[in-house]
PDB file with one MODEL, atoms N, CA, C and O in Angstrom:
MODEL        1
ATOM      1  N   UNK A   1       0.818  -1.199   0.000  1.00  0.00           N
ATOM      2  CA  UNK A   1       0.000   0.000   0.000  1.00  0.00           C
ATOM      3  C   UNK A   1       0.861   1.262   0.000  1.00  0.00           C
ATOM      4  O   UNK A   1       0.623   2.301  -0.615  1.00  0.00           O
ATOM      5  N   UNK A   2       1.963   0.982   0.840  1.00  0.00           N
ATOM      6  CA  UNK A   2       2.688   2.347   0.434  1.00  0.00           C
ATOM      7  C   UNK A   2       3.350   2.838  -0.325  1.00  0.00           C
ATOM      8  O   UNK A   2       3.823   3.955  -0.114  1.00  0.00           O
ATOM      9  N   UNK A   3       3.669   1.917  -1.828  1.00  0.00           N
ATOM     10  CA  UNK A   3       4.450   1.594  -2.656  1.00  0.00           C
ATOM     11  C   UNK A   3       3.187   2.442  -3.535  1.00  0.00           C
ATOM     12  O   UNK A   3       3.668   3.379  -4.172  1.00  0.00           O
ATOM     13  N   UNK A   4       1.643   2.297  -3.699  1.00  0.00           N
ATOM     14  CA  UNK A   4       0.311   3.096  -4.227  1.00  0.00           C
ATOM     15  C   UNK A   4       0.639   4.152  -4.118  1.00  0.00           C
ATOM     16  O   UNK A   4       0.895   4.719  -5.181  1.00  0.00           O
ATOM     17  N   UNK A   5       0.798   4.930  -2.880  1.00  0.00           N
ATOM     18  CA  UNK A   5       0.772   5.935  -2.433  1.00  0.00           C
ATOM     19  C   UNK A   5       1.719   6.664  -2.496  1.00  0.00           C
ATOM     20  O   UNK A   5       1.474   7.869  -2.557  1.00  0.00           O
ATOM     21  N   UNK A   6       3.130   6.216  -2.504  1.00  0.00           N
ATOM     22  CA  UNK A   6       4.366   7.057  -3.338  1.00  0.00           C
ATOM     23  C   UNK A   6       4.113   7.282  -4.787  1.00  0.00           C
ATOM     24  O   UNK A   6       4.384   8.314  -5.401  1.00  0.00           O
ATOM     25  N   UNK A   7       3.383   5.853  -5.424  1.00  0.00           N
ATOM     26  CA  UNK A   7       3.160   6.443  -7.362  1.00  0.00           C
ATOM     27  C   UNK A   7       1.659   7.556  -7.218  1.00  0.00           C
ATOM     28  O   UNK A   7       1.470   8.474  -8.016  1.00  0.00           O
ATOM     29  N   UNK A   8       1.003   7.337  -6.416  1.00  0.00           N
ATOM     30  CA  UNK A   8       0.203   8.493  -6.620  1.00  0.00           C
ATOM     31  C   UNK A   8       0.610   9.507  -6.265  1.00  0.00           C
ATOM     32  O   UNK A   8       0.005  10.330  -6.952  1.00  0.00           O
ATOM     33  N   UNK A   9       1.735  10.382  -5.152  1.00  0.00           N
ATOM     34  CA  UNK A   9       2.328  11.229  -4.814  1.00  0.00           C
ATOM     35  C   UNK A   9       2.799  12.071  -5.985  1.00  0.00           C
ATOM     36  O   UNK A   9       2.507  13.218  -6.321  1.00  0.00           O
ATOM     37  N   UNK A  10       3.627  11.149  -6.517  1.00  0.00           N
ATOM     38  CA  UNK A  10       4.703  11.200  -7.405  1.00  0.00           C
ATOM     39  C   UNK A  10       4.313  11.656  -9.006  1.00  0.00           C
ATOM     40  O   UNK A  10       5.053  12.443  -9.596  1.00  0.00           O
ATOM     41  N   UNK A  11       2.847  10.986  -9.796  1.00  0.00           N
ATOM     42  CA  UNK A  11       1.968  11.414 -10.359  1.00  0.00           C
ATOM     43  C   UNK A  11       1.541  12.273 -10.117  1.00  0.00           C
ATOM     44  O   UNK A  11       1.987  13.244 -10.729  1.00  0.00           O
ATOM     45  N   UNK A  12       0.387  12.550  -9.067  1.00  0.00           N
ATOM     46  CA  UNK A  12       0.177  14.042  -8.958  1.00  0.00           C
ATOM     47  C   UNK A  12       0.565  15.470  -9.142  1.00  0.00           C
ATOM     48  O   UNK A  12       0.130  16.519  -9.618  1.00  0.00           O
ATOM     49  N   UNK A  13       1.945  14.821  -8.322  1.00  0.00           N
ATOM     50  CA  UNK A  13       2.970  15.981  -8.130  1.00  0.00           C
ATOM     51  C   UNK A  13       3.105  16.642  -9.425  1.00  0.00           C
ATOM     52  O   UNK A  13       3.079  17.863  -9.581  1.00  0.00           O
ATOM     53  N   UNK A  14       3.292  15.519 -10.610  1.00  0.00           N
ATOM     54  CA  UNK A  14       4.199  15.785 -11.897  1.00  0.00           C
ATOM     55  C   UNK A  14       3.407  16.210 -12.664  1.00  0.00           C
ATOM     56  O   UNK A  14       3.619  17.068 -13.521  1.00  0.00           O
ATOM     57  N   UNK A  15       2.078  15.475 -12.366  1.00  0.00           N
ATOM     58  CA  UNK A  15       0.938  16.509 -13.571  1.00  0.00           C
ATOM     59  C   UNK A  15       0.500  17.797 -12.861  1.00  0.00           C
ATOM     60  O   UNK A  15       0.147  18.569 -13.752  1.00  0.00           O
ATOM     61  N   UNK A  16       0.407  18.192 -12.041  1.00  0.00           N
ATOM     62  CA  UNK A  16      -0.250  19.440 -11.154  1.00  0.00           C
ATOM     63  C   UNK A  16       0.047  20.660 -12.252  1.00  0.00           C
ATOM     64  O   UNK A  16       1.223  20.954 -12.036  1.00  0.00           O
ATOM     65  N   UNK A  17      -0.275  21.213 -12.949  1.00  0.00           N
ATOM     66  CA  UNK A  17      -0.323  22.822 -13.309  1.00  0.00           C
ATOM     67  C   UNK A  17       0.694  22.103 -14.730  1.00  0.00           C
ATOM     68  O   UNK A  17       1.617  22.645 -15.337  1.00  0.00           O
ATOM     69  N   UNK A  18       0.122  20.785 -14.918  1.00  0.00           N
ATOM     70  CA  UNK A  18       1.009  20.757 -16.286  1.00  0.00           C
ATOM     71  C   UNK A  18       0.456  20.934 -17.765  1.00  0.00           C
ATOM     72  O   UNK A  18      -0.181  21.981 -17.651  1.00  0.00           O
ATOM     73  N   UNK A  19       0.358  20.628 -18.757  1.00  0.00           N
ATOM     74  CA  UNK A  19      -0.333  21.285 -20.273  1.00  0.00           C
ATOM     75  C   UNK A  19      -1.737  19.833 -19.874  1.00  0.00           C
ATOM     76  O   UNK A  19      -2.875  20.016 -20.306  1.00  0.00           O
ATOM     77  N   UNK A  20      -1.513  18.943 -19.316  1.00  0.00           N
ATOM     78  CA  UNK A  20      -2.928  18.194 -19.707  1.00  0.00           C
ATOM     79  C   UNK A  20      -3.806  18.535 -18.669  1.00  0.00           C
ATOM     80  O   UNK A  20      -4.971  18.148 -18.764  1.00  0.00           O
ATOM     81  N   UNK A  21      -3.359  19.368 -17.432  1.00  0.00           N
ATOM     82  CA  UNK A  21      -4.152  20.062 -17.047  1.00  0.00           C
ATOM     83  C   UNK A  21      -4.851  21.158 -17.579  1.00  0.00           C
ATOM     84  O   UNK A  21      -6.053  20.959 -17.751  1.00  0.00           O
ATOM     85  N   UNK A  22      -4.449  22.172 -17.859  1.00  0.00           N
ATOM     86  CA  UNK A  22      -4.631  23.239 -19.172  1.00  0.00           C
ATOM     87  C   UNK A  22      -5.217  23.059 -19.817  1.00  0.00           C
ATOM     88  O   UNK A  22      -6.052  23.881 -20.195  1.00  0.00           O
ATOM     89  N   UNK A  23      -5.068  21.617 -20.398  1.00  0.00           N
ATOM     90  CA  UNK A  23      -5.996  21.207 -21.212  1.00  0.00           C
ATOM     91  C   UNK A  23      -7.795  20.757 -21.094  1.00  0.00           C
ATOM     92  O   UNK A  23      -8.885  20.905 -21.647  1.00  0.00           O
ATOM     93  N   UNK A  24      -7.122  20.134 -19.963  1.00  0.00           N
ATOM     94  CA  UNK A  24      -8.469  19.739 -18.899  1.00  0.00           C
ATOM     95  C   UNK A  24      -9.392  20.792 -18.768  1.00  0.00           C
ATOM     96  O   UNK A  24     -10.527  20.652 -19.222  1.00  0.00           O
ATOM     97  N   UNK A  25      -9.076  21.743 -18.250  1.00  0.00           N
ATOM     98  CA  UNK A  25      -8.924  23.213 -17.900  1.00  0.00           C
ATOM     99  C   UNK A  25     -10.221  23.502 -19.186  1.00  0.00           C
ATOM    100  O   UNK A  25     -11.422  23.231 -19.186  1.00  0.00           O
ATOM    101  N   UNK A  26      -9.398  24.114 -20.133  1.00  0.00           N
ATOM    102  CA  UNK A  26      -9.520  24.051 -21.265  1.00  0.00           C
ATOM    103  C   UNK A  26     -11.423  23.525 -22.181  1.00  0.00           C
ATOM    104  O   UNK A  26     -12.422  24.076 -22.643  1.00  0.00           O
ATOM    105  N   UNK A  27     -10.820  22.066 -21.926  1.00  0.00           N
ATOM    106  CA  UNK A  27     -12.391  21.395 -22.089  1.00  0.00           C
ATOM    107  C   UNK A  27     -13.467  21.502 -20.884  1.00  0.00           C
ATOM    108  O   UNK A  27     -14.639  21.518 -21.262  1.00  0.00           O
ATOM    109  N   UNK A  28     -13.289  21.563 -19.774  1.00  0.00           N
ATOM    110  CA  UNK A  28     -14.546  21.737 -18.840  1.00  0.00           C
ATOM    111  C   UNK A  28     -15.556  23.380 -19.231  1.00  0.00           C
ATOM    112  O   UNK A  28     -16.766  23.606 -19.224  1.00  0.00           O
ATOM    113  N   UNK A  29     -14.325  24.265 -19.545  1.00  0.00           N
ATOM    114  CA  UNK A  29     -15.346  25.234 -20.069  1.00  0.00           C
ATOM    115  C   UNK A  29     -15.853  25.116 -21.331  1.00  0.00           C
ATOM    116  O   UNK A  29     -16.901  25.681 -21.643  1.00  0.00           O
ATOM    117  N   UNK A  30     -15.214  24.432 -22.106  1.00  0.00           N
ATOM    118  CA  UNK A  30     -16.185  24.092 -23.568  1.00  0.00           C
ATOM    119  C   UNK A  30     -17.635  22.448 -23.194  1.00  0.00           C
ATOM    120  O   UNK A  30     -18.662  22.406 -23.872  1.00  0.00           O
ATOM    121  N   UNK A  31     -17.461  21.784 -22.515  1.00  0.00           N
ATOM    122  CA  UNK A  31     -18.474  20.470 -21.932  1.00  0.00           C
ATOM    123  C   UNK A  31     -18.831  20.538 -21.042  1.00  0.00           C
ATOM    124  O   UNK A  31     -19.902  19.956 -20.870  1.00  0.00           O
ATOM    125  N   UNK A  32     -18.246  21.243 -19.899  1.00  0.00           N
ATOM    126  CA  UNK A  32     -18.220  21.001 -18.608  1.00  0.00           C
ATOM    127  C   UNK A  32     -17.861  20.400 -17.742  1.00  0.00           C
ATOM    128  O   UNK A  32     -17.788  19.299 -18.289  1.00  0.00           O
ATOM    129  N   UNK A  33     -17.454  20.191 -16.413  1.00  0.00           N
ATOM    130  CA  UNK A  33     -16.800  19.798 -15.562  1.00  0.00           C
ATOM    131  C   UNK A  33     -16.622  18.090 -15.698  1.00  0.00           C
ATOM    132  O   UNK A  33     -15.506  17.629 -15.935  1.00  0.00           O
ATOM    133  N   UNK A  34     -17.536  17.403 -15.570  1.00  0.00           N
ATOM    134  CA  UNK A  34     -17.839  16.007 -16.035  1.00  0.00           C
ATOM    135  C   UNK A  34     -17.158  15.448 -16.839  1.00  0.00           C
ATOM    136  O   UNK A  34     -16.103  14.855 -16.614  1.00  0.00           O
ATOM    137  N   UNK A  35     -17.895  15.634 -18.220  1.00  0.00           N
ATOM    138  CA  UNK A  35     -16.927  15.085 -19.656  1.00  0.00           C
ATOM    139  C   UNK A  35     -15.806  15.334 -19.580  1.00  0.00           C
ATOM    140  O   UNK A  35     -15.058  14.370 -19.744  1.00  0.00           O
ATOM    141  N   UNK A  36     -15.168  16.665 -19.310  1.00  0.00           N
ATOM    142  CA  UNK A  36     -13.748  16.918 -18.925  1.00  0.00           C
ATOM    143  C   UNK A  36     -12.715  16.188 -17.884  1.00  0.00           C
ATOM    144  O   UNK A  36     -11.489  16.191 -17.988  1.00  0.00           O
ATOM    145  N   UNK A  37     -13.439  15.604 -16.927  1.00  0.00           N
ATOM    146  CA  UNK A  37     -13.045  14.818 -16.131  1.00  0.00           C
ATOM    147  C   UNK A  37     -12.982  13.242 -16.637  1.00  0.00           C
ATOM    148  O   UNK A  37     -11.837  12.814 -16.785  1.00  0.00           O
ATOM    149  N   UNK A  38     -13.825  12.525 -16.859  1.00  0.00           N
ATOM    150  CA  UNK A  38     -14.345  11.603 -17.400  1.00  0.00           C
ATOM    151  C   UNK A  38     -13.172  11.292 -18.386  1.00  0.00           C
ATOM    152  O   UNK A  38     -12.358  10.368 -18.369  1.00  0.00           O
ATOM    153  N   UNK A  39     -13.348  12.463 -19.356  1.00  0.00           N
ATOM    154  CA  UNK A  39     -12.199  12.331 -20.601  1.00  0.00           C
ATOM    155  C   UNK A  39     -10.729  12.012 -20.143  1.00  0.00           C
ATOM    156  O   UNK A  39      -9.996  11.069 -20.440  1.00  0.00           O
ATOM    157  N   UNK A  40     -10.499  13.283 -19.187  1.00  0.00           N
ATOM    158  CA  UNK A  40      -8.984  12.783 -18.488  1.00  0.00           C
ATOM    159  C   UNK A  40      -9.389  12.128 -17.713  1.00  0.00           C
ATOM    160  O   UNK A  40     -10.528  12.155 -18.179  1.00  0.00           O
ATOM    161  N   UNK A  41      -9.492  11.482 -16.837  1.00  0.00           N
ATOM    162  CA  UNK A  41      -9.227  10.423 -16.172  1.00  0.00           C
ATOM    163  C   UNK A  41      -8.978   9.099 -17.651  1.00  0.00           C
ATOM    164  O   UNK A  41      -8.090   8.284 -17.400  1.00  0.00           O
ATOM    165  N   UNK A  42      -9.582   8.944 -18.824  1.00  0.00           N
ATOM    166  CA  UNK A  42      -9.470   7.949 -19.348  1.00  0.00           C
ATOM    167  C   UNK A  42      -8.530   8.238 -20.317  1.00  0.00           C
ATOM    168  O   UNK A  42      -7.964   7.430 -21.053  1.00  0.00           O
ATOM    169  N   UNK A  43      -8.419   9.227 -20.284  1.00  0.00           N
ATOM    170  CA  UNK A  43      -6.887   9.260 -21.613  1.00  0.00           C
ATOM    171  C   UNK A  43      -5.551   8.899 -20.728  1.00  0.00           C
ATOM    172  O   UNK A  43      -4.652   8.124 -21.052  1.00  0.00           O
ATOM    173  N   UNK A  44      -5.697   9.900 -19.165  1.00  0.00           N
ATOM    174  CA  UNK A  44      -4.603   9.227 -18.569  1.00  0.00           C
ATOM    175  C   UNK A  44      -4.449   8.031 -18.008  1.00  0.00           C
ATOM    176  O   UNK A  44      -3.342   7.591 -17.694  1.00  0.00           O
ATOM    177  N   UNK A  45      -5.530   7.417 -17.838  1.00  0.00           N
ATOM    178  CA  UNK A  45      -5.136   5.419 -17.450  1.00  0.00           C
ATOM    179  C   UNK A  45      -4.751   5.188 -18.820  1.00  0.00           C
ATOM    180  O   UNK A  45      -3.526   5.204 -18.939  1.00  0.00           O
ATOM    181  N   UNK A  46      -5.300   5.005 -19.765  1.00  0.00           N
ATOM    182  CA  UNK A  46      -4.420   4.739 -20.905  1.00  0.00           C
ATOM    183  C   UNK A  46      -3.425   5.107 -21.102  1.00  0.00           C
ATOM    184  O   UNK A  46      -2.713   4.200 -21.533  1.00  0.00           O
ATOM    185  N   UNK A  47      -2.915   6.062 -21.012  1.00  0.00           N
ATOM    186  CA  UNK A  47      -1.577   6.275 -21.165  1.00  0.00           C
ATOM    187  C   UNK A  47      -0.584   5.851 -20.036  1.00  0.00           C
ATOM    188  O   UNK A  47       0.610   5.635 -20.244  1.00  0.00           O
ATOM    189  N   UNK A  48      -1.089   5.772 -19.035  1.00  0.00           N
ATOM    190  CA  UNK A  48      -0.291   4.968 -18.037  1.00  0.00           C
ATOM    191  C   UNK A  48      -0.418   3.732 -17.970  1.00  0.00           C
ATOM    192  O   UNK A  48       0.474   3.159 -17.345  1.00  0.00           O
ATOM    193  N   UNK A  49      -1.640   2.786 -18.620  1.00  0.00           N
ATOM    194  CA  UNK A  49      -1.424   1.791 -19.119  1.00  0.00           C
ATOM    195  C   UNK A  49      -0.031   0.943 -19.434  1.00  0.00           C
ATOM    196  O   UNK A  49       0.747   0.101 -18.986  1.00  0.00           O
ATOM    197  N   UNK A  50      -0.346   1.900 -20.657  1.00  0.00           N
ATOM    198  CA  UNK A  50       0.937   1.672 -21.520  1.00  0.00           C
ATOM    199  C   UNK A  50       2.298   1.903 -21.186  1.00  0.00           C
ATOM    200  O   UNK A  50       3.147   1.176 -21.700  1.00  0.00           O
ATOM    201  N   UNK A  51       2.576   2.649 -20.539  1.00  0.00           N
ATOM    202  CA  UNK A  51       3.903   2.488 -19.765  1.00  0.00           C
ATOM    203  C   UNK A  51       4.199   1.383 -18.536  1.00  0.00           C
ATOM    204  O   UNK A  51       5.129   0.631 -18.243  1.00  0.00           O
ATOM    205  N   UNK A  52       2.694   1.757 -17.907  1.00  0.00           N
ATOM    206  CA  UNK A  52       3.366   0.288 -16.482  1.00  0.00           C
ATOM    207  C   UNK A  52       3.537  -1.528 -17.650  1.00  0.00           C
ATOM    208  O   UNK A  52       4.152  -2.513 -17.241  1.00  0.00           O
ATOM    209  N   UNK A  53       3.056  -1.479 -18.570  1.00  0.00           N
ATOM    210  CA  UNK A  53       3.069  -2.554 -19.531  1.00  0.00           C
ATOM    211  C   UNK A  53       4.290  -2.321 -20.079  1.00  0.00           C
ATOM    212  O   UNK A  53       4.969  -3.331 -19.896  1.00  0.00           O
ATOM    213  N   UNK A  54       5.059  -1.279 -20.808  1.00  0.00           N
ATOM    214  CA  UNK A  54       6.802  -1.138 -21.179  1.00  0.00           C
ATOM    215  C   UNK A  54       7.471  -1.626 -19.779  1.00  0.00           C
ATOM    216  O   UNK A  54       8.254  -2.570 -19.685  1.00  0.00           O
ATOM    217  N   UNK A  55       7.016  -0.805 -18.709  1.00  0.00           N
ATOM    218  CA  UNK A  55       8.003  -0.796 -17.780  1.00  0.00           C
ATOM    219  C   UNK A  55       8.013  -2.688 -16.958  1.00  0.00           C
ATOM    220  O   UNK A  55       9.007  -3.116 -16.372  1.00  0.00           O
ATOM    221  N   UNK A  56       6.455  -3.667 -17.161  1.00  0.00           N
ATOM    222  CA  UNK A  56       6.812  -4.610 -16.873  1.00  0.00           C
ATOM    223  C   UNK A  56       7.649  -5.404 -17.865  1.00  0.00           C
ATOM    224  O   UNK A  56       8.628  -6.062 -17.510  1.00  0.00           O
ATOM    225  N   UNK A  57       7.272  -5.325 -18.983  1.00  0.00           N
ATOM    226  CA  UNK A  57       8.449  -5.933 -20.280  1.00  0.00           C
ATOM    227  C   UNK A  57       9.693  -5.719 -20.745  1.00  0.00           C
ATOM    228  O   UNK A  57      10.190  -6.265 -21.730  1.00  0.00           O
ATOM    229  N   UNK A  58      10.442  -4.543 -19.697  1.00  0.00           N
ATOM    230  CA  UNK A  58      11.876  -4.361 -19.948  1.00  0.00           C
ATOM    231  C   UNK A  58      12.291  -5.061 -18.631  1.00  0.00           C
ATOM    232  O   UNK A  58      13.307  -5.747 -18.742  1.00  0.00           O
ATOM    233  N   UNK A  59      11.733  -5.031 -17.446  1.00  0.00           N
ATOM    234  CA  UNK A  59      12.565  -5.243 -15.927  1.00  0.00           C
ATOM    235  C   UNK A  59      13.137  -6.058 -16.123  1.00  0.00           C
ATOM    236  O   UNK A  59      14.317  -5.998 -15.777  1.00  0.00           O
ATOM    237  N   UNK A  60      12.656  -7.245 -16.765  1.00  0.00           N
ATOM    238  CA  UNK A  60      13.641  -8.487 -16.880  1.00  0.00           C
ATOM    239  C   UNK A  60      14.707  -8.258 -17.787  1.00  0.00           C
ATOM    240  O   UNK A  60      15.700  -8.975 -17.663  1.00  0.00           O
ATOM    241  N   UNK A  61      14.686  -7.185 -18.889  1.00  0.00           N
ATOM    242  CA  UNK A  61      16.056  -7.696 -19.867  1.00  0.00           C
ATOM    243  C   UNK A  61      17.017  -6.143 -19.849  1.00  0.00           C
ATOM    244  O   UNK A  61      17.887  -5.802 -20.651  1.00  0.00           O
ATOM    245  N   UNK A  62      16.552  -5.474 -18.767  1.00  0.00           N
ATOM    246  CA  UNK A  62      17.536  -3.424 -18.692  1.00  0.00           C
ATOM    247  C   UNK A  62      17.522  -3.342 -16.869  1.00  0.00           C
ATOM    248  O   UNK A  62      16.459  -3.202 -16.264  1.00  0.00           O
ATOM    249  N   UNK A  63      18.645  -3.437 -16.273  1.00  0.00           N
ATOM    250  CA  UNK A  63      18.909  -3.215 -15.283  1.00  0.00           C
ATOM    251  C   UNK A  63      17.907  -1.721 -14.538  1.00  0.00           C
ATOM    252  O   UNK A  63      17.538  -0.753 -15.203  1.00  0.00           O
ATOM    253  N   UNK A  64      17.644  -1.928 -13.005  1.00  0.00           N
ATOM    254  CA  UNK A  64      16.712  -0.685 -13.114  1.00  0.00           C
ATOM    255  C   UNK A  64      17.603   0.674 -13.238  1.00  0.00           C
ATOM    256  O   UNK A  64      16.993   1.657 -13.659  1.00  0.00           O
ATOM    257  N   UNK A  65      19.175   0.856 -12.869  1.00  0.00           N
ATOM    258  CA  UNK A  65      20.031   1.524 -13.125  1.00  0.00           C
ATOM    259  C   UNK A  65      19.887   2.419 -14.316  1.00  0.00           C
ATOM    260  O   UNK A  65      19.766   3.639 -14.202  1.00  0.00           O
ATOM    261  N   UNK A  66      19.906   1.708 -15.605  1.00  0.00           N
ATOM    262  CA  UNK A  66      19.512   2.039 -16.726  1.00  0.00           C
ATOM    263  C   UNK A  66      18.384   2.603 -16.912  1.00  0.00           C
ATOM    264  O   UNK A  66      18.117   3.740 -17.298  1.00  0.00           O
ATOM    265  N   UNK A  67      17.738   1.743 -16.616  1.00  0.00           N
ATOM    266  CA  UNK A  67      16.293   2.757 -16.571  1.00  0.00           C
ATOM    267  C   UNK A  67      16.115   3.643 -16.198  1.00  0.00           C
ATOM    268  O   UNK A  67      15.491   4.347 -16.992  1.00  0.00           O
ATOM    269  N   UNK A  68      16.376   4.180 -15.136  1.00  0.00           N
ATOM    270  CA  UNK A  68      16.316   5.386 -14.266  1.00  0.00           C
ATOM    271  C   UNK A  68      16.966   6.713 -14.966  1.00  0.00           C
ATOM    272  O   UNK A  68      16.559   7.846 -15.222  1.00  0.00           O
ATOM    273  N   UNK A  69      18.209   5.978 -15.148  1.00  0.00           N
ATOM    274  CA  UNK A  69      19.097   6.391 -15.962  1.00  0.00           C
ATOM    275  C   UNK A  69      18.869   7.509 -17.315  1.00  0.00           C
ATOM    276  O   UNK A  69      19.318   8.631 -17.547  1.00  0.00           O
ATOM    277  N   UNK A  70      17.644   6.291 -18.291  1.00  0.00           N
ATOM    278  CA  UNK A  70      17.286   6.933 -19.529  1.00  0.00           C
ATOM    279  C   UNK A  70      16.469   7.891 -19.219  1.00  0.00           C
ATOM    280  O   UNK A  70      16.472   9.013 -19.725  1.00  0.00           O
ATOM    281  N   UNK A  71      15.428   7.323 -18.019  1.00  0.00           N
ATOM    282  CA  UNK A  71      14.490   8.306 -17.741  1.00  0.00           C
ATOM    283  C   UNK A  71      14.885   9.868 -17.641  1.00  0.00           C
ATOM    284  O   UNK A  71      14.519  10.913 -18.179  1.00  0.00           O
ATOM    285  N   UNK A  72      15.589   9.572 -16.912  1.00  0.00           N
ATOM    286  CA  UNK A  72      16.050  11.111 -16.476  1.00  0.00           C
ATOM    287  C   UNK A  72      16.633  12.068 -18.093  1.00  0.00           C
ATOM    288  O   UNK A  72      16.534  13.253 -18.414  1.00  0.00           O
ATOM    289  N   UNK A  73      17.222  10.882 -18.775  1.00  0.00           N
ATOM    290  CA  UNK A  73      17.720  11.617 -19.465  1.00  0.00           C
ATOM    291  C   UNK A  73      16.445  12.113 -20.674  1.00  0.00           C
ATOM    292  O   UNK A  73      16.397  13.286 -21.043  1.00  0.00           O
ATOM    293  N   UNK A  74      15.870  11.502 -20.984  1.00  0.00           N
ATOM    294  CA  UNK A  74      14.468  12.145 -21.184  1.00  0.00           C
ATOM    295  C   UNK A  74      13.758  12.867 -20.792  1.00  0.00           C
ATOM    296  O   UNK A  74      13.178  13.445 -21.711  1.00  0.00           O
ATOM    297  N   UNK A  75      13.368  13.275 -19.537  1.00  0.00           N
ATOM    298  CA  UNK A  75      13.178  13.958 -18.816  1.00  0.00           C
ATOM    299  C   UNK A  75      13.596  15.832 -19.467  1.00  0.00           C
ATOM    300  O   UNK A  75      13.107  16.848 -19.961  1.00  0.00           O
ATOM    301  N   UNK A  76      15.285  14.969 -18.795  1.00  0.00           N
ATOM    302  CA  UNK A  76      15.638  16.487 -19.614  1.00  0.00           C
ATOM    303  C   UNK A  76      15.462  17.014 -20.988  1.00  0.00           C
ATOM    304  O   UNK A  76      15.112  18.175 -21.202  1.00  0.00           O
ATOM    305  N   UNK A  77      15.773  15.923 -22.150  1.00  0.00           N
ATOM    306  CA  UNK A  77      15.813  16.369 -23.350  1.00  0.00           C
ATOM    307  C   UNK A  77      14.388  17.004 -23.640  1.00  0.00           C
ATOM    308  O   UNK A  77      14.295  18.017 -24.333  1.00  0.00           O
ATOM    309  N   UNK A  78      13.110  16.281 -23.005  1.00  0.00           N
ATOM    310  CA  UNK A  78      12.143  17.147 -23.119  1.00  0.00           C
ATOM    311  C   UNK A  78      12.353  18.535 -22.730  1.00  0.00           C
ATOM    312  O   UNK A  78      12.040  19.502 -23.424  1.00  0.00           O
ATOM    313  N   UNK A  79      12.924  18.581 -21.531  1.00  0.00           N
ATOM    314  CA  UNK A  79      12.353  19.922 -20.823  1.00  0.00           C
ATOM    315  C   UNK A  79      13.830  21.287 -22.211  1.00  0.00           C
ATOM    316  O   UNK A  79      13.677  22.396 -22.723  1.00  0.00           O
ATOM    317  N   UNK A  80      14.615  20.605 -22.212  1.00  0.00           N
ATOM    318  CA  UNK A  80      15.503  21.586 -22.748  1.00  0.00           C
ATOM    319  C   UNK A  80      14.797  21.888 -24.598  1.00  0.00           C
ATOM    320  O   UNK A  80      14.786  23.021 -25.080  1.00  0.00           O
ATOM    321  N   UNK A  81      14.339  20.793 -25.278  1.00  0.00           N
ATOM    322  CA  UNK A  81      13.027  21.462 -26.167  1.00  0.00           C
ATOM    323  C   UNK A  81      12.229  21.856 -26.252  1.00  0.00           C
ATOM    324  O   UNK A  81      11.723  22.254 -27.302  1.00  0.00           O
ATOM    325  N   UNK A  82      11.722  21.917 -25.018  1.00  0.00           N
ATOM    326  CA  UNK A  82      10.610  22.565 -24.817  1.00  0.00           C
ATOM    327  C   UNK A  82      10.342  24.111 -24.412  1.00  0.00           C
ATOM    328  O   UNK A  82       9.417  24.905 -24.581  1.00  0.00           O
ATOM    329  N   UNK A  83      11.929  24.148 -23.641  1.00  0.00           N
ATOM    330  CA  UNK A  83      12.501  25.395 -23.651  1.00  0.00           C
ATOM    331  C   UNK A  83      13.165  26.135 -24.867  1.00  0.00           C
ATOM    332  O   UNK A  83      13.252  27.363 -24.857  1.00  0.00           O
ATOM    333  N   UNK A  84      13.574  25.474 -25.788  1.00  0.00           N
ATOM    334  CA  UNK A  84      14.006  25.793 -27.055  1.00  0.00           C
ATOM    335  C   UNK A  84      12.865  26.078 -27.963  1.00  0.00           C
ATOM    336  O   UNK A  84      13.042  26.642 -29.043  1.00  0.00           O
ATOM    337  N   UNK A  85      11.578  25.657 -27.500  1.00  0.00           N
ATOM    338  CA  UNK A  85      10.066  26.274 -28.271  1.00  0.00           C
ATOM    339  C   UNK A  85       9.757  25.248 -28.992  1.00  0.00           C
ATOM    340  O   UNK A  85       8.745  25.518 -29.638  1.00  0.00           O
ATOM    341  N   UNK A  86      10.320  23.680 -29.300  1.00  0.00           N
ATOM    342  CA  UNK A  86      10.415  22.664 -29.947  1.00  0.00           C
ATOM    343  C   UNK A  86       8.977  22.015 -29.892  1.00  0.00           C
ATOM    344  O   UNK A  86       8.277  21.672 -30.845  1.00  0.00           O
ATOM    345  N   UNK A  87       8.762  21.948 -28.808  1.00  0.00           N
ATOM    346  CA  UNK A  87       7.733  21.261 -28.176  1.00  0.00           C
ATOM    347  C   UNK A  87       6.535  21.899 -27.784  1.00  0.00           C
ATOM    348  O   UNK A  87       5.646  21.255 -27.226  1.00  0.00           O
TER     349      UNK A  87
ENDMDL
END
């Protein structure tokens, strides 16, 4: 249970005031509060879907070192294009 509660921390944290909020944002004043919700909540389980499904199909064959590793480095390359207006 506390292993839940650090990935929900940790999620939260990272989407809080981010563009799919905005976006969210965004659609509740065009549908309203509901559909807007409804919508994100289901675009983001899908999309987190799909990663906890990458992330169970590499553990066995990429050290978590590595992983962590790339992450981060993604992480940044986003944030430094995104700062470059790329993104």
């Amino acid at each position: 249970m506390k292993e839940i509660f650090q990935i929900f921390l940790a999620i939260f944290l990272a989407e809080l005031g981010d563009k799919t909020q905005l976006a969210t944002i965004a659609f509740a004043s065009k549908y309203g509060w509901w559909k807007a919700f409804i919508g994100a909540i289901l675009g983001l389980a899908l999309v987190n879907l799909i990663g906890a499904l990458i992330g169970e199909k590499i553990k066995d064959s990429l050290p978590l070192d590595i992983v962590h590793k790339a992450a981060g480095v993604l992480f940044i390359a986003f944030g430094v294009l995104m700062l470059l207006g790329k993104l």
